[in-house]
C-alpha positions as CSV (number, residue, x, y, z in Angstrom):
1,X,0.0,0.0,0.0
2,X,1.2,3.7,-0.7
3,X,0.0,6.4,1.2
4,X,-2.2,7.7,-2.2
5,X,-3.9,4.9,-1.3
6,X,-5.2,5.7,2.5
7,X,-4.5,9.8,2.5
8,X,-7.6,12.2,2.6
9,X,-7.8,14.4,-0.3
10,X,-9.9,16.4,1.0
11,X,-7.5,19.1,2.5
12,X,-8.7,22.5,4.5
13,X,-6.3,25.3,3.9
14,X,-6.0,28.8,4.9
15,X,-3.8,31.9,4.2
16,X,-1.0,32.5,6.5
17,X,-2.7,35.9,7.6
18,X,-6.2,34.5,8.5
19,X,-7.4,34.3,12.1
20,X,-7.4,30.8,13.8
21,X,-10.9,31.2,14.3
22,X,-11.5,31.0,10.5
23,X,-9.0,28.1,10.2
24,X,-10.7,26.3,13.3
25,X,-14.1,27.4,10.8
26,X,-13.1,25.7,8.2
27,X,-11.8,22.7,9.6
28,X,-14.9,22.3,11.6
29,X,-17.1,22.9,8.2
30,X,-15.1,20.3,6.5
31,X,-15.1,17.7,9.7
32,X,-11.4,17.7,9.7
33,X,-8.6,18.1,12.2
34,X,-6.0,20.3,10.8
35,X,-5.7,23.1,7.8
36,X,-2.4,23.4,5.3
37,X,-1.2,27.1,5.8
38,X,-0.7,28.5,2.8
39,X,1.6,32.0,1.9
40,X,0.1,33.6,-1.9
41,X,-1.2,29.5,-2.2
42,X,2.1,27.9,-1.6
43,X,2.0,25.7,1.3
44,X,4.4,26.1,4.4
45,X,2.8,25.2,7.9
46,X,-0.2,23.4,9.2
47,X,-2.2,24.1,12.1
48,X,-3.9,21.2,13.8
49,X,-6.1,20.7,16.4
50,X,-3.3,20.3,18.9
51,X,-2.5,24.0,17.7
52,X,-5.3,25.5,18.3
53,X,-5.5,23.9,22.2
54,X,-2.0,25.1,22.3
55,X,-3.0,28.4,21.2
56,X,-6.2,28.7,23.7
57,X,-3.1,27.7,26.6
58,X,-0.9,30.4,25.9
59,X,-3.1,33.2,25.3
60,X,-6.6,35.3,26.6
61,X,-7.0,36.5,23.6
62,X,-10.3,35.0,21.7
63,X,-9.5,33.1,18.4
64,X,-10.4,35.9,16.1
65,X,-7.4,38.1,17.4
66,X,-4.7,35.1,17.3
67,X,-3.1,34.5,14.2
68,X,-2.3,31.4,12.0
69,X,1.0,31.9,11.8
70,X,1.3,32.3,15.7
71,X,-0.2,29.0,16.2
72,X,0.9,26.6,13.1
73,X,3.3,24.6,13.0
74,X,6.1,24.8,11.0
75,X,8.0,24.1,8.8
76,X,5.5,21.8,7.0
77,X,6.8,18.1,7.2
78,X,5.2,16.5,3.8
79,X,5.6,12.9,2.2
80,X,4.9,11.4,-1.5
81,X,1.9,10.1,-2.6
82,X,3.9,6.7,-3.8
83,X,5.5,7.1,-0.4
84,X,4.7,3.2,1.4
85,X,3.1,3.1,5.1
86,X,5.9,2.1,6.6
87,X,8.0,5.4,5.5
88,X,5.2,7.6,6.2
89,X,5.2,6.0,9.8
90,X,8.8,6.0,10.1
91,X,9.0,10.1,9.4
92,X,6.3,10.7,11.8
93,X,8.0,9.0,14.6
94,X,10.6,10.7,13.4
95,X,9.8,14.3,13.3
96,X,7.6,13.8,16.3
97,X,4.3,14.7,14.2
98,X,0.8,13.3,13.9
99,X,0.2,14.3,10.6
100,X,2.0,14.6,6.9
101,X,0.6,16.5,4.2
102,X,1.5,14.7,0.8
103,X,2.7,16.8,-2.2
104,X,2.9,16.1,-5.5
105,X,6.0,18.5,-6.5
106,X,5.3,21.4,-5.1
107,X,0.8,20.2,-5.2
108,X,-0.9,19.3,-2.0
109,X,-2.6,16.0,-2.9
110,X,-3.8,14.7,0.6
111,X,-3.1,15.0,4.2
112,X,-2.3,11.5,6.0
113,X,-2.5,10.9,9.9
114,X,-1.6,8.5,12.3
115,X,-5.1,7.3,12.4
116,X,-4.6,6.8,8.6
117,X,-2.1,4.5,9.5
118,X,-3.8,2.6,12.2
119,X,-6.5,1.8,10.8
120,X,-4.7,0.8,7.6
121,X,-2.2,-1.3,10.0
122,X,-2.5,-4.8,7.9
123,X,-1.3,-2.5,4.9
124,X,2.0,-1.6,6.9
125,X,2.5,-5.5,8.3
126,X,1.5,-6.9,5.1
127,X,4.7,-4.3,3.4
128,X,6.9,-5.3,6.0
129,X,6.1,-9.5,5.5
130,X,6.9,-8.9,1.4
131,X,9.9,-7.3,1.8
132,X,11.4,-9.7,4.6
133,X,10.4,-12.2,1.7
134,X,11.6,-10.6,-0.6
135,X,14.9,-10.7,1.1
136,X,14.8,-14.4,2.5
137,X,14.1,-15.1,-1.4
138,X,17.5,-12.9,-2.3
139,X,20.0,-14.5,0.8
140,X,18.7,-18.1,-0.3
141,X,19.1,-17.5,-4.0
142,X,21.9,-20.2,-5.1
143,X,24.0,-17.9,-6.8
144,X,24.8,-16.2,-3.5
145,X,26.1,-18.4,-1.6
C-alpha cells in the first residue's frame, strides 16, 4: 500500500494571515482536524487541532485576534503520494508529528494521519512481511552463496 492509497484528499487550507478562528471554521465545516497554511497559495505550515489547544493555553486572547502563523506549526513536514506506510510511519515518529501533508511536487494532494495509519495497520504488516520475503528469497538464491 502507498500512502495515495489511504490519504484524505480532502484538504482545508488557509492563508498565512487569517485568524485561527477561521481556520478552526473551516476545519470544523469540513469535519477535519488540521488546515495546510498556505503564503500567496504555496504551502508552508499546518495548524492542527493540537495547535489550536496550544493556542487557547498560551493566550486570553479569543480566536479571532490570534493569528495562524502564531499557532501553526512549521515548517511543514510532507511525504509522497507513492511514499509506502511504513516510510510515512517512520518520518512521523521521526519528526515527532501526527500528521504529513502529501505533495505532489510542489501540489498538496492529501493529508495523511496516524489514524490513517492505524487503521490501515494490515497495509503496513502486510509491506513489512513482502519485503522480509523478498529478502529471505535474495539470501537463499543459489547464486549467493
Amino acid at each position: 500500500m502507498r500512502v495515495s492509497d489511504i490519504c484524505s484528499s480532502s484538504v482545508v487550507t488557509v492563508d498565512v494571515d487569517a485568524s485561527l478562528a477561521e481556520a478552526v471554521g473551516r476545519m470544523l465545516d469540513a469535519d477535519v482536524g488540521s488546515a495546510v497554511v498556505t503564503d500567496d497559495g504555496a504551502p508552508g505550515g499546518i495548524v492542527t487541532e493540537s495547535d489550536v489547544l496550544e493556542a487557547t493555553h498560551r493566550s486570553d486572547q479569543p480566536l479571532s485576534s490570534i493569528d495562524v502563523r502564531r499557532a501553526a506549526s512549521a515548517p511543514l513536514v510532507t511525504i509522497g503520494p507513492s511514499a509506502s506506510l511504513r516510510r510515512a510511519a517512520k518520518q512521523m515518529r521521526e519528526r515527532d508529528v501526527h500528521r504529513l501533508v502529501v505533495v505532489d511536487g510542489i501540489d498538496v494532494v492529501g493529508v495523511v494521519s496516524t489514524t490513517d495509519l492505524i487503521a490501515n495497520y494490515g497495509g503496513i504488516r502486510e509491506e513489512e512481511r513482502k519485503h522480509a520475503d523478498a529478502e529471505y528469497e535474495w539470501l537463499t538464491r543459489e547464486d549467493v552463496r
